[in-house]
Every structure is written in structure tokens, then in C-alpha cells.
C-alpha positions in Angstrom: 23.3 10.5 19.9 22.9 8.8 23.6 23.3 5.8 25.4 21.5 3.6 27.4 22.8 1.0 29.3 21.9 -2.0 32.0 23.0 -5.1 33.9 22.2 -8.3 32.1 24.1 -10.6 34.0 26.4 -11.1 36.9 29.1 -10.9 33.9 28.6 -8.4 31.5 27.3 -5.1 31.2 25.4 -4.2 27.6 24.8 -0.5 26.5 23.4 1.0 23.5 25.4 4.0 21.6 24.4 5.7 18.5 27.0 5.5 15.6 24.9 7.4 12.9 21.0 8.0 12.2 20.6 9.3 8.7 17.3 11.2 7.4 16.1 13.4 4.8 18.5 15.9 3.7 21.4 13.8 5.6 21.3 11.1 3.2 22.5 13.6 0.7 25.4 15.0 3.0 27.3 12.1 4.5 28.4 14.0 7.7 32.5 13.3 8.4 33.0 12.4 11.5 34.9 14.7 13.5 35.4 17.2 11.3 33.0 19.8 10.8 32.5 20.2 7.1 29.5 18.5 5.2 30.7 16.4 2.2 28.1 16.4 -0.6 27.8 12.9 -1.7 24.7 13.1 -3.9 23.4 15.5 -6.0 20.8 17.6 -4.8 18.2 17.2 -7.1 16.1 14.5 -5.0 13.3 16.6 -3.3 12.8 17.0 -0.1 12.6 13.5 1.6 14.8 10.5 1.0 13.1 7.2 1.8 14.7 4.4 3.1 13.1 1.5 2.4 15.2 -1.4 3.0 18.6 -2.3 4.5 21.1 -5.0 4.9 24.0 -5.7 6.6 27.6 -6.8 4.9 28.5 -10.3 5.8 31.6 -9.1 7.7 29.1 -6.4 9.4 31.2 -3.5 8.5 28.8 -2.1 5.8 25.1 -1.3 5.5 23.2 -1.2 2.6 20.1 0.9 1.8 17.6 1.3 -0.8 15.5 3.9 -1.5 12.1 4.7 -3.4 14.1 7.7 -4.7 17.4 6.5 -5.4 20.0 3.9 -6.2 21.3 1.6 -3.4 23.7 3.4 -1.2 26.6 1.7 1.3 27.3 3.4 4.8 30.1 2.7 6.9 28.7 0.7 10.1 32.0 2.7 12.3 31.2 5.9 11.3 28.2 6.4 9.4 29.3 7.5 6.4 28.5 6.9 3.2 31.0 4.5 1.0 29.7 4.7 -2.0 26.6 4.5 -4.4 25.8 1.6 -6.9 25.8 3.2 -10.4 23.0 3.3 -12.6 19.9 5.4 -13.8 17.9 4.7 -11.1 14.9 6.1 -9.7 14.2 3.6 -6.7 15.7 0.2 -5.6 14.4 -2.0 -3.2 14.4 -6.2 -2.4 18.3 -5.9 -1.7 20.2 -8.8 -1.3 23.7 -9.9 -1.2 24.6 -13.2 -2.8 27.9 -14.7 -4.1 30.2 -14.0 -0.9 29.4 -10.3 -1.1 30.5 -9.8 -4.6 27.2 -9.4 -6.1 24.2 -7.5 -5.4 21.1 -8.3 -6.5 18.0 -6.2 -6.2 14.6 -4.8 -8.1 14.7 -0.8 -9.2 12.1 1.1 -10.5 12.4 2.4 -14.0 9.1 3.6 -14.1 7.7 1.6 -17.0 3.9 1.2 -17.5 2.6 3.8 -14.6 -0.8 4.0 -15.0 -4.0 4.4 -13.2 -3.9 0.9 -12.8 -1.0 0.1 -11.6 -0.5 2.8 -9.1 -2.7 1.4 -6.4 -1.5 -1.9 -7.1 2.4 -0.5 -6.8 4.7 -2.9 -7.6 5.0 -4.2 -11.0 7.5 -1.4 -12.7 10.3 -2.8 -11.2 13.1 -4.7 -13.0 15.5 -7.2 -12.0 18.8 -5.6 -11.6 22.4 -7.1 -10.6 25.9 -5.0 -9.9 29.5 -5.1 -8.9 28.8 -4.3 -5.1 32.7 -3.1 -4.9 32.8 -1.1 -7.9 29.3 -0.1 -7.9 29.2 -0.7 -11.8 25.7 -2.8 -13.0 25.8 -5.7 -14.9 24.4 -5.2 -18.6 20.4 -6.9 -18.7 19.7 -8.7 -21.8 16.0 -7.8 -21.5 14.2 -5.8 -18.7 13.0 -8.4 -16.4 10.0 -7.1 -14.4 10.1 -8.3 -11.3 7.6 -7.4 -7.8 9.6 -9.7 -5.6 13.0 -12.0 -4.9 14.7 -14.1 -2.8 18.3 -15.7 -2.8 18.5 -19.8 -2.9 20.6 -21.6 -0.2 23.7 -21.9 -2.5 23.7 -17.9 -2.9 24.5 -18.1 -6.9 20.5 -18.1 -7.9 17.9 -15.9 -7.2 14.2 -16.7 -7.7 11.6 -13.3 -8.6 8.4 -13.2 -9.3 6.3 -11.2 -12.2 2.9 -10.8 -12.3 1.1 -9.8 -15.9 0.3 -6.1 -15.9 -3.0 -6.5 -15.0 -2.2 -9.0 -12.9 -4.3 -12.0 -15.1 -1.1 -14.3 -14.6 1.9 -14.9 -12.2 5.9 -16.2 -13.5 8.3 -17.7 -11.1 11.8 -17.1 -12.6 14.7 -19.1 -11.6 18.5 -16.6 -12.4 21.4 -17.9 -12.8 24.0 -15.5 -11.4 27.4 -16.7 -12.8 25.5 -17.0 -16.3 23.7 -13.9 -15.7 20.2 -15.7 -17.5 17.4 -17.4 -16.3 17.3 -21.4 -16.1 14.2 -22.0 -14.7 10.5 -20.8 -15.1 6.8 -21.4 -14.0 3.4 -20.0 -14.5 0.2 -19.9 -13.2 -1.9 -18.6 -15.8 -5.0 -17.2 -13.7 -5.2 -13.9 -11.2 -4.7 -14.2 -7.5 -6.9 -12.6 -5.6 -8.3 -9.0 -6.8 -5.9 -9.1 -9.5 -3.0 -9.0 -7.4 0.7 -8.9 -7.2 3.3 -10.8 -5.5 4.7 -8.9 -2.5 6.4 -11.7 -0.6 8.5 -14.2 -2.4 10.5 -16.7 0.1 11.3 -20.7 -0.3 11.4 -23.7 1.8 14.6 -24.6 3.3 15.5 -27.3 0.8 14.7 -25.0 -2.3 11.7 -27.3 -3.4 9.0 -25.1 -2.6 8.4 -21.3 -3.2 6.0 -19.8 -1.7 4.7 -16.3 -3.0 2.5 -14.4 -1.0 -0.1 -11.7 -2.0 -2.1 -9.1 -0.5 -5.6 -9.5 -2.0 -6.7 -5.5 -2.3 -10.4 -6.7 -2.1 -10.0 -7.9 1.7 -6.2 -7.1 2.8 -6.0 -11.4 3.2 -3.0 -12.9 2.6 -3.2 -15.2 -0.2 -0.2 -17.9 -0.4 0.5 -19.7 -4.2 3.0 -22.5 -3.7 5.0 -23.0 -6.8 6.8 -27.1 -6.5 10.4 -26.4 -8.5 10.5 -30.4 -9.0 7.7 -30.2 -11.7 9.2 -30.0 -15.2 5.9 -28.6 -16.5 5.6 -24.6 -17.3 2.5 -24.0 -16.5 1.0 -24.7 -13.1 -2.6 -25.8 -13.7 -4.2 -26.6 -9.8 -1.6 -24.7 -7.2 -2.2 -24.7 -3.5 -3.9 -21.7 -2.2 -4.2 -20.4 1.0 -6.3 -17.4 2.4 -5.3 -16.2 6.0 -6.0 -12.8 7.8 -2.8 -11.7 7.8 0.0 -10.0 6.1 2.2 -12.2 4.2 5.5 -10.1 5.4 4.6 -12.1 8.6 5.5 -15.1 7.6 9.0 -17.4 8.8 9.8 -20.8 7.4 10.3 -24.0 9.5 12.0 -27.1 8.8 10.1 -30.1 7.4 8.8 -27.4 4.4 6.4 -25.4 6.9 5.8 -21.7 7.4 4.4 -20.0 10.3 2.4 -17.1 9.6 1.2 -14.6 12.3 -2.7 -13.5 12.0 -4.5 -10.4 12.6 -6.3 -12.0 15.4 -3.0 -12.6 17.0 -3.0 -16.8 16.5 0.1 -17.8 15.0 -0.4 -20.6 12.3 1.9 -23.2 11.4 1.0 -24.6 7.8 2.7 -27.0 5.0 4.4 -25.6 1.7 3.4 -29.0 0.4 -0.4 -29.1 0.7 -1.0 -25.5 1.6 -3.2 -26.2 4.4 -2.9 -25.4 8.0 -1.8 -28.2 10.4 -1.7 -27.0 14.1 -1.6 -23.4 15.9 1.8 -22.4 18.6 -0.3 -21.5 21.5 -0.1 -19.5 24.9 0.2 -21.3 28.0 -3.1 -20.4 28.5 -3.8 -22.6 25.6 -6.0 -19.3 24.1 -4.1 -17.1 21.0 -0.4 -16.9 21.0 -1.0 -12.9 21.4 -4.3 -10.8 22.5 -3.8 -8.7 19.4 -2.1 -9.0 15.7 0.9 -10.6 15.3 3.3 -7.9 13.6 6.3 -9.2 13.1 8.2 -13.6 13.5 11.6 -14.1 13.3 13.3 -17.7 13.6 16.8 -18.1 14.5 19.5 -19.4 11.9 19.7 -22.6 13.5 15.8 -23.4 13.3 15.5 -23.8 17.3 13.6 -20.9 18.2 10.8 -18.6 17.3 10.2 -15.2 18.2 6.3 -13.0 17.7 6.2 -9.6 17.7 2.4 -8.0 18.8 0.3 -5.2 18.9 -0.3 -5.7 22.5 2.8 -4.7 23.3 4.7 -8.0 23.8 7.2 -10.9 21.9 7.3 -14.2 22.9 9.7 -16.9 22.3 8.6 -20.1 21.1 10.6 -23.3 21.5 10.2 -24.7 17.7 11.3 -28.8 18.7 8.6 -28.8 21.1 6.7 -26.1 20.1 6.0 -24.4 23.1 6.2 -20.9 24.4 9.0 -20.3 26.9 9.5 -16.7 27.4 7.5 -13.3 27.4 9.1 -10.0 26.9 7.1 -7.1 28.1 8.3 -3.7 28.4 7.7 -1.5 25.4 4.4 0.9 25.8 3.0 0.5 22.3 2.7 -2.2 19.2 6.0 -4.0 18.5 6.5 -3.5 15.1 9.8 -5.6 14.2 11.9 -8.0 16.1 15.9 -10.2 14.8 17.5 -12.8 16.7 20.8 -13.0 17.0 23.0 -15.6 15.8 23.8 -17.4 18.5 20.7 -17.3 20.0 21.3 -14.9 23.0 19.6 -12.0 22.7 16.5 -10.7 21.2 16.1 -6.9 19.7 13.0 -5.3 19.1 11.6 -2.3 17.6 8.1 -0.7 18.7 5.5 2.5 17.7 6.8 3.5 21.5 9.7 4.8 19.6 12.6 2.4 21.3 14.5 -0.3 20.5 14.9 -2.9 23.6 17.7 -5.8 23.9 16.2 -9.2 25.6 17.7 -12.0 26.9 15.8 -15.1 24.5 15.9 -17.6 27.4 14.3 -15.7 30.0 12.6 -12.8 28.4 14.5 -10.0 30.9 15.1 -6.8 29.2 18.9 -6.0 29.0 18.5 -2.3 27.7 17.1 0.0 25.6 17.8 2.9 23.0 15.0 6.3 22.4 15.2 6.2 19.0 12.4 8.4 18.8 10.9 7.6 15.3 8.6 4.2 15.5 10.9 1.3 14.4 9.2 -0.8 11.6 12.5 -2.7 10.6 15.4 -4.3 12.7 18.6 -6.5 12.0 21.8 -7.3 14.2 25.1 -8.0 12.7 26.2 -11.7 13.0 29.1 -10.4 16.3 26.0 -8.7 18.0 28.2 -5.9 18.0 26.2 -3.6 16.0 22.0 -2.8 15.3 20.7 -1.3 12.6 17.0 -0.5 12.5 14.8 1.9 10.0 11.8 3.8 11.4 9.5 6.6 10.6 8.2 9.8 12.4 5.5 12.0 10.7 6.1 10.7 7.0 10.0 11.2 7.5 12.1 7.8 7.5 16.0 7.5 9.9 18.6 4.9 8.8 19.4 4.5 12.6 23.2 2.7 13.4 23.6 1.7 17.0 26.9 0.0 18.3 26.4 -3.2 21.2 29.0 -1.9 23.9 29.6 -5.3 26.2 31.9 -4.7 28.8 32.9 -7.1 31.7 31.6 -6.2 35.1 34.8 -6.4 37.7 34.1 -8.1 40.5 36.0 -8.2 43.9 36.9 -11.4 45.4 36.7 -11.7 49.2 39.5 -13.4 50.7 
């Protein structure tokens, strides 16, 4: 555990306290708190390291939820750190988590290690199915047919997901469209050609009206990001002429805008603002120096819920804030000592959080770019999310092959101040 803590205005003092970092063995033994004794939550039969590969927060914050390359989706107490309970299921690895349906439902790909082969393995995705439970009971909902699935993302009315299947070789790519409530798929596109090297889908996300979908791959040949934009208004199956586009980047580093854009951050540290339409760039967020938005690769964006702001996580160290109605840069944060590997905003627009290869996690003000504190996590933080109250933090990072679930609690506390007569 440990704290850290600082001024970050005349009003209110922030500091950083850890609830619960869970790694390796501890994700087996969910450790009581305040008693002594270790209750065995898991059997012990999953080797030596338990990965952590994804996490989400419960809507009311109370709850995070992990998945795992080893293991079926697990749900921690955010007070205490222990672990609620397990989603049921033969499962040998779930990732993509998502929450839809007020909570009730969660949604989310696990591996059921179909069709491993030589070929497959370096490409890594494609043996995963589509998979839906109960998120209060745990129990998972019965699948007509396995539905393969490399990536998915939640529409806007949170009863329909969208994932993506690419043939095994990867010769073709589906877009299927699930209804939830009917538990069957009521939409489906195809383009009937490979994507890049033979490639799979990796990053799956939609425009903010739901028209577009925008599947991004990593071409194996060249590590570009190659972007397919599937149009949902077409009635026809199969997609003949899609819009393609090739930048130097990783998809992952991609945020959607308003007016069905997407800004995606580049290897040569230029962030590029393009259409979901046409799939061609139309303009570049640049320093004030008018030069590249960052001296070195872009690793991470994050936009804020309400659309207003945009924040670039680098390699050279630094985020900056970008003004998205005027599309201009208005604050730097500089502080951590190595590439900053992750970054969230939170929901009213206040503060920044970031996670760097330095090993910390630092609290910002968005406005201004100060640092308001920051928390030795000591494991470099590749993933970072703040509950909607900003009262808790809940990051994933990775130290010498071995991945921490790391829960931190916001401590705000009003600074007394003495009134002179």
C-alpha cells in the first residue's frame, strides 16, 4: 500500500491510497481484509501466472471486472479488493469485456481454443467466441452456434453489440450486428477479400450515430494500421469497394469525434483527424509550434464523454490536452520520466490520470496541465480508467512478464482555512 498526496487548489487536497493490487498467485486467494486468513477463491490448477488482460468498472463504481487469458471473468470489490464472484462457464480465457443492458448483462469474447494451429498462433485472435452471462448470477446464456468473434463493441442504446470475424485464414471479414434481448444476430456484412497480410480485426469501434463501424487491423507485414469502414445503412451483404486506410500507427490509438471522425495517434507522434465516411485524412491537431502534436509516438487518446476535449498520451514523456471545438492544444502535462503508456478523463472533465513505463500513475488538472499527485505503482501502467465519482482508479500494468490489477481510492478532502478578522 501507500499514499501520496498534494495541493491542487486553494480548496481541496487530493491523495492517492491503495485499496487492493492483485497479481499472480493473489488472483487465486482473494485476501480478506482484516483478517488474516487467505480464502481460496479459485482452484489451483492455473499455473503459475494469472494474466489480466482487461478491466472495467460497474456503472455504480462499486465493482471491477477482469478478464484473463487464463480464466473466466472475475468481479472484485472496488472497497476492499476482494473478489465477488466468477462468471461460470468452461472457460480458458475472456477478454473484450463489456457491460450493456444497465449492468445486467455482460457481454464479452472467450477463448475455447478451437482451430489452434501454426497458422493462427502468430495471428492470435480468431478462437474466440462470442459469449453473453447473467453478470449477477454469473450463469452464461446458452449460444445457439459458436460465434467466432476477434473483436466487439456495444451500440449507443446498450441492447446490441457489433463483433467482427475474420475467415480462418483471414481471406474474408463479417460485421455481425447481436441482438441482446433476442439473444440472435439481426444484422450482417462482408467484405469478401483479405486485409492486409491476411489479417484480423483487433479494434472494432463505431461512429457516434451507429452508421459507421470502423474495424481496425494490424497488417503483420508492416505493423500499419489498416482501417475497413463498414456503412450499416447499406442493405447489401457483401461490401464490394470499402474505404481503406493505411496509417503508421496502432489502431488501439484511435478516439472517435463528432461529425463521424476519428483521430488516430501516429508512430511519428502527429495526431490525425480523418472521416469514417470517406476514409481519408482531412487535417492534423498540431503543437503550438505548428510542428507534430508530440516529438515521439503517440501511445495512447482519450476524449471526454461530452466530446469537448482530447487528451495524447507520448513516448516523450508528455499528454497534452486538445480543445476539440477549436481544435487547438491548451495544456501540457510533463512530469513522468519515461513513455506514457495510457491516459482516462474524467467525467466531468477535471482531471486527467495517466499511467507511464516510469512505473506511476499521476493526477492532472485538464485545464492547466498542473500535476495534482501521484501513486508508485511500481509495475509500468499500460491501462487506466476512473470511476464516473472520480473517487476511485483502477489501472493494469506489468513488471517482468507478471501483470497487477491495481485499485487506488481518490481521497479529496477540504483544506481549512483561517479567516482573519
Amino acid at each position: 500500500g501507500g499514499y501520496s498526496s498534494s495541493t491542487m487548489s486553494s480548496n481541496y487536497n487530493y491523495s492517492v491510497k491503495t485499496i487492493q493490487t492483485v497479481g499472480g498467485q493473489q488472483q487465486m486467494l482473494g485476501y480478506a481484509a482484516g483478517s488474516t486468513s487467505n480464502v481460496l477463491v479459485t482452484p489451483g490448477a492455473m499455473g503459475e501466472e494469472v494474466r489480466v488482460d482487461c478491466c472495467l468498472m460497474t456503472g455504480d463504481g462499486h465493482s471491477v471486472v477482469t478478464g484473463s487469458s487464463l480464466g473466466p471473468p472475475q468481479v472484485w470489490n472496488m472497497s476492499n479488493g476482494e473478489l465477488l464472484r466468477i462468471m461460470i462457464g468452461e472457460t480458458v480465457g475472456s477478454t473484450n469485456l463489456h457491460l450493456v443492458s444497465n449492468d445486467r448483462l455482460l457481454v464479452g469474447a472467450i477463448n475455447s481454443d478451437l482451430e489452434i494451429n501454426q497458422y493462427s498462433v502468430p495471428k492470435g485472435v480468431h478462437n474466440y467466441v462470442f459469449q453473453i452471462w447473467d453478470f449477477a448470477s454469473g450463469q452464461p446464456f446458452g449460444m445457439n452456434e459458436c460465434e467466432t468473434c476477434s473483436a466487439l463493441t456495444v451500440m449507443s442504446d446498450n441492447e446490441k453489440v457489433i463483433f467482427a470475424r475474420s475467415d480462418k485464414f483471414g481471406g474474408g471479414t463479417n460485421i455481425v450486428v447481436w441482438d441482446l434481448l433476442g439473444n440472435q444476430p439481426i444484422k450482417e456484412m462482408r467484405f469478401d477479400a483479405p486485409v492486409g497480410n491476411n489479417d484480423y480485426i483487433s479494434y472494432l469501434n463505431l461512429s457516434q450515430n451507429d452508421r459507421y463501424v470502423i474495424a481496425g487491423f494490424v497488417n503483420t507485414f508492416d505493423n500499419f494500421a489498416e482501417f475497413v469502414v463498414f456503412d450499416m445503412t447499406l442493405t447489401s451483404y457483401n461490401i464490394s469497394d470499402p474505404n481503406i486506410l493505411r496509417l503508421d500507427a496502432n489502431p488501439e490509438c484511435t478516439a472517435i469525434l463528432p461529425r463521424d471522425e476519428a483521430v488516430t495517434g501516429l508512430r511519428n507522434g502527429d495526431l490525425v483527424v480523418w472521416s469514417a465516411r470517406t476514409g481519408q485524412p482531412i487535417r492534423q491537431l498540431l503543437s503550438n509550434t505548428g510542428r507534430h502534436a508530440h516529438s515521439r509516438e503517440v501511445k495512447a487518446v482519450a476524449r471526454s464523454q461530452d466530446s469537448r476535449f482530447l487528451v495524447s498520451a507520448s513516448a516523450d514523456g508528455t499528454l497534452k490536452v486538445w480543445d476539440l471545438e477549436a481544435e487547438r492544444h491548451i495544456s501540457t502535462m510533463s512530469g513522468h520520466n519515461d513513455e506514457v503508456w495510457c491516459t482516462a478523463i474524467s467525467s466531468d472533465n477535471e482531471i486527467v490520470v495517466s499511467g507511464s513505463r516510469d512505473g506511476t500513475i499521476r493526477l492532472w488538472q485538464l485545464r492547466t496541465g498542473k500535476e495534482i499527485c501521484s501513486f508508485n505503482a511500481g509495475v509500468d501502467v499500460f491501462y487506466i480508467t476512473m470511476s464516473h465519482d472520480k473517487g476511485t482508479i483502477v489501472a493494469l500494468g506489468d513488471k517482468f512478464g507478471a501483470r497487477k490489477l491495481i485499485m487506488l481510492q481518490v481521497v479529496r478532502s477540504k483544506v481549512k482555512r483561517q479567516v482573519l478578522a
